[in-house]
C-alpha positions as CSV (number, residue, x, y, z in Angstrom):
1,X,0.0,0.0,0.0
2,X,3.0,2.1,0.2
3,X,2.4,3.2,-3.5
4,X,-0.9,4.7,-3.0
5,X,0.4,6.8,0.2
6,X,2.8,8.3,-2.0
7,X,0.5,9.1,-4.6
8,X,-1.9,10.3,-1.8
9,X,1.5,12.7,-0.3
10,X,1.6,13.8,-3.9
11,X,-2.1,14.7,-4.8
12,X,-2.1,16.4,-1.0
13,X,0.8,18.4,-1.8
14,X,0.0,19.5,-5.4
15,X,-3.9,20.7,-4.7
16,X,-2.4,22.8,-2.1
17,X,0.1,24.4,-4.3
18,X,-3.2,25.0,-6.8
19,X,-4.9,27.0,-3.8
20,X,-1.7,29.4,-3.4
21,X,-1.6,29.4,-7.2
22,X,-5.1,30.7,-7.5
23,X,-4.8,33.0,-4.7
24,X,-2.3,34.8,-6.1
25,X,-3.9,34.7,-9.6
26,X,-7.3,36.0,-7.5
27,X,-5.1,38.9,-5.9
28,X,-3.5,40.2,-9.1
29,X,-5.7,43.4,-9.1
30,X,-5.7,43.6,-5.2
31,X,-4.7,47.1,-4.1
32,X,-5.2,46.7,-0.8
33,X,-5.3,44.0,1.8
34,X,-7.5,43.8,4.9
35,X,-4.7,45.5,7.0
36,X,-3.6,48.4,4.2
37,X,-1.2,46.8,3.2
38,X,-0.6,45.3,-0.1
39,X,-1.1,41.6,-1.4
40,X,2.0,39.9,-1.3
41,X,2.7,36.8,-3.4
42,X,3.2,33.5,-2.1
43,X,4.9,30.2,-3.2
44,X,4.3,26.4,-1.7
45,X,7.8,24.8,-0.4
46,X,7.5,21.4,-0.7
47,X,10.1,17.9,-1.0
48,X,10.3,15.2,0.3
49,X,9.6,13.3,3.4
50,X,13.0,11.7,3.7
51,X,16.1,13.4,2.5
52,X,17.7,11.8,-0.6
53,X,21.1,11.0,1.5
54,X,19.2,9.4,4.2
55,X,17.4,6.4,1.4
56,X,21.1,6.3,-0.2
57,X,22.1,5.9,3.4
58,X,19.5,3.1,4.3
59,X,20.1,1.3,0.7
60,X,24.0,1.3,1.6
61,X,23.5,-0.3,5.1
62,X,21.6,-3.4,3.2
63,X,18.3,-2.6,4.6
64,X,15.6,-1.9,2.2
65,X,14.5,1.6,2.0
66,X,11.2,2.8,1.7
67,X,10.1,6.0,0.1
68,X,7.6,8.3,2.4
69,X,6.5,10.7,-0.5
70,X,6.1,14.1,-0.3
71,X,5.2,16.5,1.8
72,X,4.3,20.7,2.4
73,X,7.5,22.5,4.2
74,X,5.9,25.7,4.0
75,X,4.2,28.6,2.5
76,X,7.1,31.6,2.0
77,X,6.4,34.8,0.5
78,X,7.9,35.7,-2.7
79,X,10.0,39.2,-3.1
80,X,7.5,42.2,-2.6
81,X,7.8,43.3,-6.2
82,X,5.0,45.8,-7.2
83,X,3.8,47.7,-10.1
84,X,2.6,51.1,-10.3
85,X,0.2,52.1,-12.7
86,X,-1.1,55.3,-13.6
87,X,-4.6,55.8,-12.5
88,X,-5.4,59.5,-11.1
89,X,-9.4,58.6,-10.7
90,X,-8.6,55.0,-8.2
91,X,-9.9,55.9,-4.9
92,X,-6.4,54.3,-3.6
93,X,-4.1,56.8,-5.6
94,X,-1.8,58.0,-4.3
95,X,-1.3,62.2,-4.7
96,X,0.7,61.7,-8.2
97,X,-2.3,59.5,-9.1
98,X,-0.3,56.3,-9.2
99,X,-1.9,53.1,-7.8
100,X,0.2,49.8,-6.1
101,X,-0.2,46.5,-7.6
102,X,1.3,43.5,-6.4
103,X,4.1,42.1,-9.1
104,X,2.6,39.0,-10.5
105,X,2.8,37.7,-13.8
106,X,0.0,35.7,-15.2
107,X,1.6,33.8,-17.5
108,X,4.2,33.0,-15.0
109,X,1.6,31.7,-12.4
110,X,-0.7,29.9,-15.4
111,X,2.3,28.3,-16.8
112,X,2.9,26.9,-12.8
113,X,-1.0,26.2,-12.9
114,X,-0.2,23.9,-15.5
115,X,2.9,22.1,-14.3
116,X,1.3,21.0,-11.2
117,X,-2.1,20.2,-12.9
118,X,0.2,17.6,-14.9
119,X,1.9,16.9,-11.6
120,X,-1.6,16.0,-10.0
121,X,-2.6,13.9,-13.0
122,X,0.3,11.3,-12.9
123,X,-0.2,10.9,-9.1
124,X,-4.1,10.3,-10.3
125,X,-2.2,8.0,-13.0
126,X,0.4,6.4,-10.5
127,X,-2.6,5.5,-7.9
128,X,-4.7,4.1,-10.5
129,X,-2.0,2.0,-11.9
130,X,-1.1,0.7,-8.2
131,X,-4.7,-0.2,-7.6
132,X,-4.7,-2.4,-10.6
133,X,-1.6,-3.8,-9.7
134,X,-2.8,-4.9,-6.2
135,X,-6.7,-5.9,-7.5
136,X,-4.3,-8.1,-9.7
137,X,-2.3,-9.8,-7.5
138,X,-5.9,-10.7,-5.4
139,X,-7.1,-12.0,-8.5
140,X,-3.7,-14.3,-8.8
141,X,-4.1,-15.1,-4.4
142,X,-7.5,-16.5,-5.1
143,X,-6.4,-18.7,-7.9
144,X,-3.8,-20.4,-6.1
């Protein structure tokens, strides 16, 4: 079953990534925050469970190792880049009539939309494949 927990870690970690995606995508025209401040971008850290060195490590020492998956390390906030664009009549100009917009580029954050929307699907993929895997190896269990 260890297969479908890691697909599970990586379907948990990639929806999560599309909520701070579409958060930031939702906030591109956000002048102002709750507090007066203004929106700041943010980005998902994630990796995984078990450092890379520590499986090698494991494998070395003859003992089997066995992959955890992935997991959320954090949400950081990216540089607070803005834009300023020139719009005397927006009731949050400022006196030379510019207003603040946080610096995020749509394509940059759709073209990230997309990457972890194929991410998600070959978990989906991976988990389906390790379902049939195991229903098959019932079907071989109940024949012998």
């Amino acid at each position: 079953m260890e297969a479908l927990e890691i697909s599970r870690s990586g379907l948990d970690v990639e929806w999560r990534r599309l909520e701070i995606i579409a958060s930031n995508l939702a906030n591109m025209q956000t002048t102002r925050t709750g507090d007066g401040g203004s929106y700041i971008p943010l980005r998902l850290v994630s990796g995984p469970v078990e450092s890379f060195r520590r499986i090698l490590a494991q494998e070395q020492a003859s003992a089997p190792a066995h992959p955890k998956g992935v997991r959320v390390y954090g949400v950081e906030t990216q540089d607070a880049a803005v834009r300023q664009v020139y719009e005397p009549g927006h009731p949050h100009a400022d006196p030379q009539g510019f207003v603040t917009y946080p610096a995020i580029s749509h394509a940059e954050e759709m073209s990230l939309m997309i990457k972890t929307t194929r991410a998600y699907e070959a978990n989906l993929v991976a988990m389906a494949a390790a379902q049939q895997i195991y229903s098959s190896a019932l079907q071989l269990g109940r024949q012998s």
